[in-house]
N, C-alpha and C positions, 0 to 999 in steps of 0.2 A: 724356631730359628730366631738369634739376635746378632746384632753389631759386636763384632769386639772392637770394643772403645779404642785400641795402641795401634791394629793393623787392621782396623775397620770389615773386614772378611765378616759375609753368614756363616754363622757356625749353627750347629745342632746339639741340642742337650742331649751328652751320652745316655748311654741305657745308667750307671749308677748315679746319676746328680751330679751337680756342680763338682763332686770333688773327681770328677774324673775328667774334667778340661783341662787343655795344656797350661801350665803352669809359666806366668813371667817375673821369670826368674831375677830378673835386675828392678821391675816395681816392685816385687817382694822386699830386697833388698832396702831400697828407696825407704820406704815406707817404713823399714825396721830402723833404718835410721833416724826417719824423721821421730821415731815416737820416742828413739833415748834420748833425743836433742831437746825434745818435749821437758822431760824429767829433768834433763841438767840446766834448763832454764828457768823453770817454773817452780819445781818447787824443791822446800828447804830441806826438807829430810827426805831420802831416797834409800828403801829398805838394801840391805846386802844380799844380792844372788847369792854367794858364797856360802853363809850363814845357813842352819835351817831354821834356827830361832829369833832370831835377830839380836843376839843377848849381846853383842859385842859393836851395836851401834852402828848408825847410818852409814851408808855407804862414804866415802872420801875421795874416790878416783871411780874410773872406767874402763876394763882392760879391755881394747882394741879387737885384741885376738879371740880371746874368750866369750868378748858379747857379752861378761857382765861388771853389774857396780860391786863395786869392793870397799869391806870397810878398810879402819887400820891394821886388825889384826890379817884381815885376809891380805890387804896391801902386801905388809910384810911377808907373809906363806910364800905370794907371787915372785915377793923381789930376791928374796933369798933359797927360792926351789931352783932346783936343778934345772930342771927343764921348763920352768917358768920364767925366768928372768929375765928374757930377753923377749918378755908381751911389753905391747905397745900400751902404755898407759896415760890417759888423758885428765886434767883435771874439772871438777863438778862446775864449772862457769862458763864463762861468754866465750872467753878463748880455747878450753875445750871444747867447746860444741863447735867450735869452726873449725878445728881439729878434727872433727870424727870423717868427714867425706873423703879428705885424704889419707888418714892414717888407717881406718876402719877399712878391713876385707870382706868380702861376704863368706860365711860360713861353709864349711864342707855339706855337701848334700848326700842325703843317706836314703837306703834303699828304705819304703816302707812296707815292705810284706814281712811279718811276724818273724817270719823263721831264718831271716837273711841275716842276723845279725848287726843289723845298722851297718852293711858295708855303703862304702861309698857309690857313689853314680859317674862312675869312672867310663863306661862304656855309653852306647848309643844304638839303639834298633833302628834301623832304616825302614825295616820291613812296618816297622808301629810306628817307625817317629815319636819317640820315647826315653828318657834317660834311664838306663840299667844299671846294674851291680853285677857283680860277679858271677854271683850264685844265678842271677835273673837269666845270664848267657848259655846257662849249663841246664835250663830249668825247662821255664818255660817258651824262651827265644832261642832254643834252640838252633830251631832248621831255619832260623831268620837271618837276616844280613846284618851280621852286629861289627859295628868299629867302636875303636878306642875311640875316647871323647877330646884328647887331642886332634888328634889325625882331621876328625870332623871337625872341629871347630877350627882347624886348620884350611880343609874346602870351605867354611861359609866366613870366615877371615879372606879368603881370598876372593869370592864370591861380593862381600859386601863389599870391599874392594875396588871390585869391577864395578858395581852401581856406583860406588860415592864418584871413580872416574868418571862413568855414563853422566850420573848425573852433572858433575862439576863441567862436562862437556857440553850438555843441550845448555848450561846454566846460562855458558859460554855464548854458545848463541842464542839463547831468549836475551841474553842483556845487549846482544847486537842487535838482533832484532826490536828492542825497546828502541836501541840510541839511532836506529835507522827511522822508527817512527818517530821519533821525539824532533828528528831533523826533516823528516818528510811534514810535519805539523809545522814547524819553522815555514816549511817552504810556502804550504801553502795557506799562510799568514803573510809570506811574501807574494804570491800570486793570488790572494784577496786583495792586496794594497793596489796592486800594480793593475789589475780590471777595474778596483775603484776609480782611479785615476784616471784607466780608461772610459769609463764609461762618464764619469764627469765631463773631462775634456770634448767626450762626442757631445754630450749634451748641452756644454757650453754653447761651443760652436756651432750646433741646429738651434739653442734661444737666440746667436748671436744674427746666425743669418735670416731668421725668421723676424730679427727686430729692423734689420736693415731693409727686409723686403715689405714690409708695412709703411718703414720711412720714405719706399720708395714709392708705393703705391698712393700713399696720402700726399703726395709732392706731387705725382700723377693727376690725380684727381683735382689739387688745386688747382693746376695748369690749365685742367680743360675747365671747371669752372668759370675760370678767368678768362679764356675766349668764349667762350659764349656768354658771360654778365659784356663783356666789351661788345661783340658786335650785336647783342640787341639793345646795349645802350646807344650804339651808334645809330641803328634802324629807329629807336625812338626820337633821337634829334633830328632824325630827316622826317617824321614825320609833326614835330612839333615845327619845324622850317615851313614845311607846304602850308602846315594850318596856318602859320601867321602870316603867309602870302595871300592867304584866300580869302583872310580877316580883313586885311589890310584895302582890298580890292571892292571887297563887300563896302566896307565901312565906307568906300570914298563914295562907291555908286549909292548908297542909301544918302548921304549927304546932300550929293548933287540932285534928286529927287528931291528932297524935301527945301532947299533954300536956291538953289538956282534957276536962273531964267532960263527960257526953254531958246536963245540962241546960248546960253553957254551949255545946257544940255547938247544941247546942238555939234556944239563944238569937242564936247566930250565924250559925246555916245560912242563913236568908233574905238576910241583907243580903251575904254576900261573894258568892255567885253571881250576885246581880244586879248587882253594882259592875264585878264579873269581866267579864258577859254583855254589859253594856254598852261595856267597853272593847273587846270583841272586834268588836261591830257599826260602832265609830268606823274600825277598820279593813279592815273593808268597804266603806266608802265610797270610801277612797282610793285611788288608783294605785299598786301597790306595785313600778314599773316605774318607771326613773329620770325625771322629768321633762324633762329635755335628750337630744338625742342627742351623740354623740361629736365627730362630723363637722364640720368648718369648710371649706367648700368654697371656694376662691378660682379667677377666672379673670381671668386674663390672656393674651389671646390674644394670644400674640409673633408668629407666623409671619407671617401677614398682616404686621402692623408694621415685624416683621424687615426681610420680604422691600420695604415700601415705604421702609423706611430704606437701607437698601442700594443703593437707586436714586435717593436723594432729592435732590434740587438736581442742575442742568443748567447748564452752562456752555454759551454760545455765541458765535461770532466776531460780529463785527460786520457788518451787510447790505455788501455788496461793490460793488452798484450799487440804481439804484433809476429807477423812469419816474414819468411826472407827465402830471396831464389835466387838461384846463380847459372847461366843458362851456360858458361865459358868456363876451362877447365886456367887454374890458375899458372901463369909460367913467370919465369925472370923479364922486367923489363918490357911485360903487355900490361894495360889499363884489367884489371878484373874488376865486373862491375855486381855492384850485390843492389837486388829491387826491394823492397820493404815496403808490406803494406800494415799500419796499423788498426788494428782492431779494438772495440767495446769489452763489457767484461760478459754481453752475453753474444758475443762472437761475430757481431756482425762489421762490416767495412767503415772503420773511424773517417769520417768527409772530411775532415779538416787539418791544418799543417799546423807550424809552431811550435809544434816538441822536440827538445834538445836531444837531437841522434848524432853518438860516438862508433869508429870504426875503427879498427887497429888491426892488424897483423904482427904476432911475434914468433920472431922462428924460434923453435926450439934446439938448435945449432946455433954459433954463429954469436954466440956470447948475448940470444937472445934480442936479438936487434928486434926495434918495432918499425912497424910502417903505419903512418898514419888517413886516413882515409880523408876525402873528399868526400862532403855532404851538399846534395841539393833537395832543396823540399819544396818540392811538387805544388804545395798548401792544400792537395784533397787528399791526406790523410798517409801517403803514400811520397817515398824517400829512394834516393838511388847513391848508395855510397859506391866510391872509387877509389881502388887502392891499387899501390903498382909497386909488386913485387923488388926484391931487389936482391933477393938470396933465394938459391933451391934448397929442397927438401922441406922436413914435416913441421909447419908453423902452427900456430892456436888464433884462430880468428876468434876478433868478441866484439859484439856489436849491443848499443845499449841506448835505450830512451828514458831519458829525462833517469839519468844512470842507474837504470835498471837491468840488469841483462836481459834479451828478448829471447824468446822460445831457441832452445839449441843451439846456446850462445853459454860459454867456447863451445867452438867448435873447431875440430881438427881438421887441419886441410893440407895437400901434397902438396908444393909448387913443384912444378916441371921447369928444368934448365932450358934456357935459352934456345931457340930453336931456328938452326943456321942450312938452309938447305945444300949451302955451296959446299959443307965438308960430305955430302951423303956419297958414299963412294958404292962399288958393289957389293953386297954381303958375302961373307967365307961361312954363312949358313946356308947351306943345299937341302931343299925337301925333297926326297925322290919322287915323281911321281909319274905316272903313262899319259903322254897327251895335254898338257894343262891347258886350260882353255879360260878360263875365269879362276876371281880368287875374292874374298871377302873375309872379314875375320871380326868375330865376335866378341859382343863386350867383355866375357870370358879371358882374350888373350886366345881361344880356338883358330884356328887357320880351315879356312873351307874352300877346298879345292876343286871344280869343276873337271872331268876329261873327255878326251874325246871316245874314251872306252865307252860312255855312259854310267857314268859312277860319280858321286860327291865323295871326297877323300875328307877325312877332318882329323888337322894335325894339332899336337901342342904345340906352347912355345917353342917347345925344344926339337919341334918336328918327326916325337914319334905320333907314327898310326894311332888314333884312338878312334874311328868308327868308318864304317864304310858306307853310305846309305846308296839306294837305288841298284839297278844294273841295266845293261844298254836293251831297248826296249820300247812300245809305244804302249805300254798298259799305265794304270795306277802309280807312281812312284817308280816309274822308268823312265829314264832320258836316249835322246839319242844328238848328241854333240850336246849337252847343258854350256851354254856361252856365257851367260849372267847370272849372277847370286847379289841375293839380298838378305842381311839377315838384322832383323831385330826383336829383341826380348829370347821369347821363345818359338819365333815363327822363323821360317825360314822360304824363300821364293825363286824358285829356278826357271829362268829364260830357257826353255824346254826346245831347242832350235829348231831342229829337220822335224819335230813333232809337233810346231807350229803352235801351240801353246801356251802357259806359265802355267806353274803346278804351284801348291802353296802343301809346305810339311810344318811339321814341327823342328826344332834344330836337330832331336833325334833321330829323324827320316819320318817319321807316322806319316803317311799322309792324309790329307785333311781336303785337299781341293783343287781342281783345275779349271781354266776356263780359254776359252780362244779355240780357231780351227782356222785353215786356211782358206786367205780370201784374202780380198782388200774392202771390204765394209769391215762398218764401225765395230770395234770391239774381233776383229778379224788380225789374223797374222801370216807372213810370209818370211820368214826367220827372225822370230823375235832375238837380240843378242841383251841388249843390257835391260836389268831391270835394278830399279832406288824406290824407297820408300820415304815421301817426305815425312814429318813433324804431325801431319793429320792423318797417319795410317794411308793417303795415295799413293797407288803405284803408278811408277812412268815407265814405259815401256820403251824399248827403241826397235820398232819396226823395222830392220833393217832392209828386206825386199819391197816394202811399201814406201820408201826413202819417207818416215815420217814418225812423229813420236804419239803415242797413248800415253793418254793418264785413265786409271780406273779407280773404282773403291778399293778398297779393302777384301772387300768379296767379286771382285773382278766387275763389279757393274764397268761401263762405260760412261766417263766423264766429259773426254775433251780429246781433240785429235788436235797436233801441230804437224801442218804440212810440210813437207821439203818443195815443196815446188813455190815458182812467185820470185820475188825482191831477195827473199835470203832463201835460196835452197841449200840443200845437202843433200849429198847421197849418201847411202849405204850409211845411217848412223849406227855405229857400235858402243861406246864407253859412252858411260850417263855419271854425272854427278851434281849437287847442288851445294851453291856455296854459302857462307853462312847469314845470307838474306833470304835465300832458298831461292833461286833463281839456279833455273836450269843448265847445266852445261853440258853440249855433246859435242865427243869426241865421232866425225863425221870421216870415216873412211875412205870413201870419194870423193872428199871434197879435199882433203889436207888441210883442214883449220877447225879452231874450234868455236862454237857459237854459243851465246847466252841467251837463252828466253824464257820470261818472265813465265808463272805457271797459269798467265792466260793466253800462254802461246804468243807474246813482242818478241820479237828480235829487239835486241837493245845493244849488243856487239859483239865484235868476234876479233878473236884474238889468234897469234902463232901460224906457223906455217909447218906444223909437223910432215911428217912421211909417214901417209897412213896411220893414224892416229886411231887407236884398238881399244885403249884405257885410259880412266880417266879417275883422279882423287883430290881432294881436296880437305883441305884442312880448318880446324877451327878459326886459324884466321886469313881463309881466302886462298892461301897458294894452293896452286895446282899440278899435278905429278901426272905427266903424260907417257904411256906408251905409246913408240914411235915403232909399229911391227916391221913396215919394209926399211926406218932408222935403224934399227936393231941399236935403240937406245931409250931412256928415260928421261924426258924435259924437265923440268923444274920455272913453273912463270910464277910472279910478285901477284898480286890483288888485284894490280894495275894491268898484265898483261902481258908484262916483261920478261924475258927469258932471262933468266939468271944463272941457270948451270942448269950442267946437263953429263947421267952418265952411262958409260960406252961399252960397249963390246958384249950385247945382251942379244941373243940370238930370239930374232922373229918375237918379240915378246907381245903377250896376249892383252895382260889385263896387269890392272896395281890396284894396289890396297893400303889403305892408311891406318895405322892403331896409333889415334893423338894422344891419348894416354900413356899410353909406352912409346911413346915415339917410332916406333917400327913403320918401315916402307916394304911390301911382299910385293913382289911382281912374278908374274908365270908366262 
């Protein structure tokens, strides 16, 4: 095995030697040029191809076509033969040899097995990968896939083609990708400067206040110096005062001992001892122990300090990617809000803010209008842009940090038109169905129909039949009155009524689980009617003979009971829904209104005054869609509570259904 040098490929030395590798054809070429350029440059006499003796003198020209030197007499042969006159002829010097790349053809190629006759290599084996002749087609390539050597050179013409486009396309973007690092290096030549700066500046300003807080401290320090050198120079004058009294006293009594008479002793003994006696009692009062101590204790605890200066300030690279969620579906004229949290380049949660995040929306209608987003950053790594719609139908969201685009970014997004409850009138779509009792409808666009047969109906959009599950019954995957449907993903949960129950299926019908029996203990039922599943896989139940609500697992454990009885009762709750804080709303049969509690069971408020209130829906932003059974009508309340429309002539109706997606309202 070796390299070929041109297309670098291992090849294998054929079974007959080098002369049976493929041949290149154009270094062939190359090469046969470079060596008569050789000859016309270097040296002076260049024998005549023409010639077979050379009797007729050095060659004088180079015919093009024939590939060889010619003297004058062959000159002549060429210029006046019939069929020679029209070769391209070059002269033996400087300007011919620059002549020959463009004037110079390369030669016909000829078969070389003996008996072919030198025909040309006109054809092509596919089956060999090989250039043939004629004869080579009829011979021994027979049963091979042979083309003309146009036709071919035609596909790899058009083949190479397509690479020089490939290529000149990636060229296209490795030089964007060059001139995007070449300006990413820019940048972060600019965000070297700009941390320089910071971090001088901080460090300014900690030598600045650490030189102020020493100035302070040593003006401190003087201060107290200064009263205590003052008041033990003061306690020292008082007690150089007492000495010179007592000197004073001494000296007179030693005096009057040694030179006076003893009537002027006499006359003086009373008064100097008591002068004396008295000075000596003044010094008994006092502290004859220096008023100050020595000591000036100073703390500055460095270690601590040290050791947090020494670690102080943090450099970090910039988040390397980042995801993005959107929990609200986008419409005309509501805030949609996108949460973005940035991450490391080995995936983990980026702590920190500061990076330039872009949002934009452009419709793709609409002559492409953009919407620009609202950005707030959080500063732990993690951003919430804001953008507010202003046209329906299909836009391109693109969101981008430090102008990078971030993970699935464009991305396509539906906006939904404006969403007015006041035009909702009755639908001129009829689902036939026996009984309706409940109704729910799947992310699909499916319509799931409860009856009082004991059957789940499941409609299209378009309200044909497409399955039937269960039939009336207290076995496995039998209902008897089904009041409540919940369905989400692939699961699907039926308030199982007179059979005191909830069953858990697949949206298929399979069923998969039940749990509940009649009673009023925990995890017990006495016609359960609605059943919702919040955002954590919980079911909430609406007990409706127990006037109270369950919440369970998943798997039906028992969670939490809210009572109807107390400060907020209800009776007979039927329609359940949660709005988009998840706070609970039932719609309370008995009671005529409807109540919110929190999912630890608060009452927080209640709202409307329906007539028998059966169903209840809600919408991504807050309104609520009530079934009014003894109204024999549809409410429509604001966020706030407010009744806003409302509509009429819907006989006894059971339940309603919201598809926010498609905007669709189903009621049965």
């Amino acid at each position: 095995m070796f390299q070929c040098p041109i297309c670098e490929q291992n090849t294998s030395i054929p079974v007959g030697g080098a002369s049976g590798l493929p041949q290149n054809l154009h270094l062939g070429f190359e090469v046969e040029v470079a060596g008569y350029m050789s000859k016309m440059v270097n040296n002076s006499d260049v024998a005549c191809d023409h010639c077979i003796d050379g009797g007729n003198g050095p060659a004088v020209v180079f015919c093009c076509t024939c590939h060889q030197f010619l003297c004058k007499v062959a000159y002549e042969y060429h210029r006046t033969g019939r069929h020679l006159s029209k070769h391209n002829m070059v002269g033996l010097d400087q300007e011919g040899a620059r002549q020959l790349h463009t004037t110079m053809k390369p030669r016909d190629h000829y078969c070389s097995q003996l008996n072919h006759g030198n025909n040309n290599l006109n054809f092509y084996c596919e089956t060999c990968s090989l250039l043939v002749c004629l004869h080579c087609t009829t011979a021994t390539h027979k049963t091979h896939t042979v083309k003309e050597i146009s036709t071919v050179a035609k596909t790899h013409q058009m083949k190479i083609t397509g690479a020089l486009e490939d290529a000149r396309e990636v060229v296209t973007k490795l030089t964007g990708a060059m001139d995007e690092n070449n300006r990413m290096i820019d940048k972060v030549e600019i965000s070297k400067q700009t941390a320089s700066l910071a971090i001088n500046k901080a460090f300014e300003t900690l030598q600045q206040t650490l030189e102020e807080r020493k100035k302070t401290l040593l003006s401190e320090l003087e201060a107290i110096s200064l009263s205590k050198t003052t008041a033990l120079t003061l306690q020292k004058e008082q007690f150089e005062k007492m000495i010179g009294d007592i000197g004073h006293y001494t000296d007179m009594a030693s005096q009057i001992l040694q030179t006076h008479t003893d009537h002027e002793i006499v006359a003086l003994g009373g008064l100097i001892p008591t002068e004396l006696q008295a000075t000596l009692k003044r010094v008994q009062t006092i502290s004859l122990t220096p008023n100050q101590h020595s000591n000036i204790t100073v703390s500055v605890q460095t270690d601590d300090l040290v050791q947090k200066l020494s670690k102080l300030g943090h450099l970090y690279l910039s988040p390397s990617s980042s995801m993005w969620t959107s929990t609200t579906v986008a419409r005309v004229g509501t805030r949609y809000n996108i949460k973005i949290q940035s991450k490391t380049s080995e995936g983990a949660e980026y702590p920190h803010g500061g990076v330039e995040v872009k949002g934009e929306m452009r419709s793709k209608t609409h002559n492409g209008a953009v919407v620009y987003g609202e950005v707030e950053d959080h500063r732990d790594g993690t951003y919430t842009i804001t953008l507010t719609p202003q046209t329906a139908g299909p836009h391109q969201l693109l969101i981008t940090m430090d102008g990078q685009h971030v993970q699935n970014s464009p991305n396509d997004l539906d906006v939904l038109p404006i969403r007015d409850y006041r035009i909702l009138c009755k639908a001129q779509q009829v689902i036939q169905c026996n009984e309706p009792m409940c109704v729910a409808i799947h992310d699909n666009g499916d319509i799931y129909v409860g009856s009082g047969d004991g059957c789940i109906y499941v409609f299209d959009q378009t309200g044909q039949l497409k399955n039937t599950i269960g039939s009336s019954g207290s076995g496995d995957g039998q209902f008897s009155s089904p009041s409540g449907i919940s369905i989400k993903g692939d699961v699907l949960y039926v308030a199982d009524t007179h059979n005191h129950h909830v069953q858990k299926l697949t949206s298929s019908g399979k069923f998969l689980h039940k749990f509940g029996q009649q009673g009023s203990g925990q995890g017990q039922f006495n016609r359960p009617w609605g059943v919702i599943i919040d955002s954590n896989n919980k079911l909430i139940v609406s007990d409706s003979g127990n006037h109270r609500i369950q919440i369970f697992n998943e798997n039906g454990g028992w969670l939490l009971t809210i009572d109807g009885q107390g400060n907020h009762s209800f009776q007979s709750p039927w329609g359940l829904a949660l709005d988009p804080q998840g706070n609970i709303h039932v719609a309370a049969d008995g009671s005529n209104t409807i109540k919110v509690f929190t999912k630890k069971g608060v009452c927080i408020r209640m709202y409307g005054d329906p007539n028998h209130p059966s169903g209840i829906a809600i919408d991504d932003e807050g309104y609520s869609l009530v079934s009014e059974y003894n109204g024999h009508c549809l409410s429509i309340y604001d966020p706030e509570g407010n009744k806003i429309h409302t509509v009429g002539n819907l006989k006894y109706p059971c339940d309603t259904a919201l598809d926010s997606q498609r905007w669709q309202c189903v009621h049965c």
